[in-house]
C-alpha positions in Angstrom: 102.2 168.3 66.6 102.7 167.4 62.9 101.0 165.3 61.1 103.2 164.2 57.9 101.3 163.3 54.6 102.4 159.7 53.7 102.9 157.9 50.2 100.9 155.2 49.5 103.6 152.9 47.1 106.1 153.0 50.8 103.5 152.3 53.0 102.3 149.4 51.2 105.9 148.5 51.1 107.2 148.8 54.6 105.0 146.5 56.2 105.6 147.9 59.7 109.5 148.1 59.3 110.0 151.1 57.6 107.9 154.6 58.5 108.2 157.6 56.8 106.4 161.3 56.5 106.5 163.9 53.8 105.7 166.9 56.5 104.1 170.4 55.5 104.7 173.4 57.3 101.9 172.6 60.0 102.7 171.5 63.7 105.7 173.5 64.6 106.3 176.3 66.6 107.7 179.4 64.6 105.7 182.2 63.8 105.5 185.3 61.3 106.9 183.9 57.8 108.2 180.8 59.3 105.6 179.3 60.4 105.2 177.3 61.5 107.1 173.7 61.4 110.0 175.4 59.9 113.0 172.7 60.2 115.6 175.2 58.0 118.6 176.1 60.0 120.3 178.2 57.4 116.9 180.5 57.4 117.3 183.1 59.7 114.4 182.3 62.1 115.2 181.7 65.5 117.3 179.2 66.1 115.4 177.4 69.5 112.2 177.7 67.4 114.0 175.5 64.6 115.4 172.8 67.3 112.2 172.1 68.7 110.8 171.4 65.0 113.4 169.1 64.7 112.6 167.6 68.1 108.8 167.1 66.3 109.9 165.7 63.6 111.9 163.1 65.4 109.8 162.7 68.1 106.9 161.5 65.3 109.4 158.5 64.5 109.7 157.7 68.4 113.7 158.7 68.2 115.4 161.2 69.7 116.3 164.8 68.0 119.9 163.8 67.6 118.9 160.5 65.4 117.6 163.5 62.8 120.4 163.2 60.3 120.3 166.2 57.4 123.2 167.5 55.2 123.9 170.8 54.1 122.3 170.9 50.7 124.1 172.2 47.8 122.0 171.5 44.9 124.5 168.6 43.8 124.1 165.0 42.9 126.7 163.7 46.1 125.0 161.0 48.2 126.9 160.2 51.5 125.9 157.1 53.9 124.9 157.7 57.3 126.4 156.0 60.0 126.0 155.6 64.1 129.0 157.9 64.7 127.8 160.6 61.5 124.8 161.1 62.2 125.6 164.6 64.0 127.6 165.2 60.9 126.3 167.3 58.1 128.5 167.2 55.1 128.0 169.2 52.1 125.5 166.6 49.9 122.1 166.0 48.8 121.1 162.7 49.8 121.6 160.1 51.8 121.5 156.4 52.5 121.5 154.0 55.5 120.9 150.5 57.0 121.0 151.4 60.4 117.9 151.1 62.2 116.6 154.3 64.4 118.6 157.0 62.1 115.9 159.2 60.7 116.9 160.4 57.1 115.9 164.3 56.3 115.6 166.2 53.2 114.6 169.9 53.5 113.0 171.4 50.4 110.9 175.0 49.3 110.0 173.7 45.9 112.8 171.0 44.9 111.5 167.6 45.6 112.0 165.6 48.4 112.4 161.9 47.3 112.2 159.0 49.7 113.8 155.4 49.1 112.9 152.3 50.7 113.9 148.3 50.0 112.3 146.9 52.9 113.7 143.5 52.0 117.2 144.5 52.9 116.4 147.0 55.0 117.6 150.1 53.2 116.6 153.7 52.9 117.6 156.6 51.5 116.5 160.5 50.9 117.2 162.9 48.5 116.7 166.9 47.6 116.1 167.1 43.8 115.7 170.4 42.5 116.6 170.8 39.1 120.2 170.6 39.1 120.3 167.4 41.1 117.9 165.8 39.1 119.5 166.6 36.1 123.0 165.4 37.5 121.5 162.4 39.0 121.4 162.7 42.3 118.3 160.1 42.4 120.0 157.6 40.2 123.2 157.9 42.6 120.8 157.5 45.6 119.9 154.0 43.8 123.2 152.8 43.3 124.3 154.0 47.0 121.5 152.4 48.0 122.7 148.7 46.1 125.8 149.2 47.5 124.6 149.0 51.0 122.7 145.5 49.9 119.6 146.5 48.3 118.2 145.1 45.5 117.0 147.5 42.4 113.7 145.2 42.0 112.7 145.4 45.3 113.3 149.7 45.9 110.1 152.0 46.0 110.3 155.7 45.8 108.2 158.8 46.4 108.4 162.3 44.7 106.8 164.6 47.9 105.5 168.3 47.5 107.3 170.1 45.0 106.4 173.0 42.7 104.7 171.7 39.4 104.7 172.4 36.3 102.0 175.6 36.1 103.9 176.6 38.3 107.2 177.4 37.2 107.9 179.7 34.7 111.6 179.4 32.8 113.5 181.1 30.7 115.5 180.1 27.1 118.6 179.4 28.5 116.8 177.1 31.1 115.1 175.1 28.0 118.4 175.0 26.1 120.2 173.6 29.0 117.8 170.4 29.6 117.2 170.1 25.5 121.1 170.5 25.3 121.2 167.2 27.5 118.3 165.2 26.1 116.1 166.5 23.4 113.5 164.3 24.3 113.1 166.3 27.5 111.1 168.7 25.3 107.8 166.8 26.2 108.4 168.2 29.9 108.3 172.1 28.7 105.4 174.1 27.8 104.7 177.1 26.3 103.8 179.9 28.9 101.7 183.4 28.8 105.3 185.2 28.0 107.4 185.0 25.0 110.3 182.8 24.9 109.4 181.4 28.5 108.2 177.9 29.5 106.5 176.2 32.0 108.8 173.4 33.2 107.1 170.4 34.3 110.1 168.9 36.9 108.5 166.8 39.0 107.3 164.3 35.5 111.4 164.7 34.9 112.1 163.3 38.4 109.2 160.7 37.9 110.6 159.2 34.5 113.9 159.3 35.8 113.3 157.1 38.8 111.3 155.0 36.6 113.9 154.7 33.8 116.4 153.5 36.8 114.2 150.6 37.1 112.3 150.9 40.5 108.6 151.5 41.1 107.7 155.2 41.7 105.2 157.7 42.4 104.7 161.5 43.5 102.0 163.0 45.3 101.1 165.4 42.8 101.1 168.4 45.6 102.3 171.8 44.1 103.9 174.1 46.8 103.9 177.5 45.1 99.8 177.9 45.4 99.6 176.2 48.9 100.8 178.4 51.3 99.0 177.0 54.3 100.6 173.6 53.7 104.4 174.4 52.4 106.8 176.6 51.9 107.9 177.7 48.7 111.3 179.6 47.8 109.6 181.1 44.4 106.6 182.4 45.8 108.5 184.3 48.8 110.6 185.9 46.0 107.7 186.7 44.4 106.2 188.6 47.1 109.3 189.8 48.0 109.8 188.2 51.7 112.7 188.4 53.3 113.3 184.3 54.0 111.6 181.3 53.8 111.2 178.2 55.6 111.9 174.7 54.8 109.6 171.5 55.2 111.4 167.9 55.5 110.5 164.7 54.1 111.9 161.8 56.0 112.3 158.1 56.4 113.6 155.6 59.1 114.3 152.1 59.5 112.3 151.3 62.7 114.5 150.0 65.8 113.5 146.3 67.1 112.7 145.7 63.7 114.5 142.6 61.0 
C-alpha cells in the first residue's frame, strides 16, 4: 500500500482536521514503465490497474474511490470548486478548492509541482498542478483567492510545493528565458547558465516558492527532484529522454477529514 511523503508546515497546521500525502510512485499495482502507483488515466496503461491506484490513494484517506476528485489538466491557471454533486466531474482545469469534508483533492504531476493548500481555521483546502505555464499565469495565486472566496483567510493558509523537477535538472532554451524575463526581469535570479550555449538551467520550483510567498501565506517545498529519482517518481522529461513510450503520473492530495469542525 502507499505510503505518501507528508509536509511538515500542513501537518503542523491541521491539527487532526486536515490530512494530506504527496505520494511517489510506490504502492500501486502497474507494472513495466508504469509502475507502479501509477494514478494517470490519460497514460495508456491499463485502465483496471489505474482504478485500483486510485482506490489506494483514497482508501489511505479512509474515503471511498469515488470521493477522489481530479480535473483534466491543461497546463492553465483555471481553478474550479468541488462540490458533493461534482465530484465525479472532471472539468478541464488545474486546481481546485473545497470545504466539503470527505472530498479528497488530487493533482497528478511528472515534473510540474503539485501544490497543496490548507486554512484549517475555516476549513478549506485546495490543490493545484503548476508546471511552468500555470505558475506563470497564476494558477497558485488564483487557488488563493478561490480559496478566500470559500471563507478562508489569507493569514491563516499554508502551502506545500511536492516533488517536482529542480533546477539541475532542467535544461531550457532562449526563447524559454526570454518569455519569463519578458514578464519580470527580476526572474533572472531563477536561471542559470548551463553546460550548452545559449541554454539555462531553470530553477521553477524557487519561482513557485516566491510566488506563494509574495501572495502572502506561509510556504515550503520538499526540495525532492523527480528527474534523477526514478524509484520514487515519475518524470515526463526523463521518459523523453530515454525515449519511453509513456509515463506515469504520481498525485499529491489533501482532504478535509469527515466528523471533523
Amino acid at each position: 500500500m502507499p505510503t505518501p511523503i507528508e509536509s511538515p508546515l500542513l501537518s503542523e497546521q491541521a491539527r487532526g482536521r486536515i490530512r494530506h500525502g504527496f505520494f511517489t510512485r510506490q504502492g500501486g499495482v502497474s507494472d513495466g514503465i508504469y509502475a507502479s502507483l501509477n494514478v494517470g488515466l490519460g497514460s495508456s496503461d491499463r485502465r483496471e490497474d489505474v482504478l485500483e491506484n486510485r482506490r489506494r490513494v483514497a482508501a489511505w484517506f479512509d474515503a471511498a474511490p469515488e470521493s477522489l476528485a481530479t480535473v483534466h489538466q491543461v497546463h492553465s491557471a483555471d481553478v474550479v470548486v468541488v462540490s458533493a454533486d461534482t465530484v465525479a466531474e472532471r472539468p478541464p482545469a488545474d486546481a481546485m478548492v473545497t470545504r466539503v469534508p470527505g472530498i479528497v483533492l488530487g493533482v497528478l504531476a511528472a515534473d510540474c509541482g503539485p501544490i497543496l493548500f490548507a486554512d484549517e481555521k475555516a476549513g478549506v483546502i485546495g490543490a493545484a498542478h503548476a508546471g511552468w505555464k500555470g505558475a506563470l499565469g497564476g494558477v497558485a495565486e488564483n487557488t488563493i483567492a478561490a480559496m478566500i472566496a470559500l471563507g478562508a483567510e489569507r493569514s491563516n493558509i499554508c502551502a506545500c510545493l511536492g516533488p517536482s523537477i529542480a533546477g539541475r535538472s532542467y535544461e531550457v532554451g532562449p526563447e524559454f528565458v526570454e518569455r519569463f524575463l519578458g514578464f519580470d526581469p527580476a526572474y533572472e535570479e531563477f536561471f542559470t547558465p548551463s553546460a550548452r550555449p545559449d541554454h539555462a538551467l531553470f530553477d521553477l520550483p524557487s519561482l513557485t516558492l516566491r510566488r506563494l510567498k509574495a501572495a502572502g501565506i506561509r510556504a515550503e517545498k520538499l526540495d525532492l527532484d523527480t528527474y534523477p529519482d526514478p524509484e520514487r517518481f515519475y518524470s515526463y522529461r526523463r521518459t523523453t529522454h530515454a525515449k519511453e513510450a509513456d509515463y506515469g503520473r504520481q498525485i499529491s492530495a489533501i482532504a478535509i477529514l469527515e466528523g471533523e469542525n
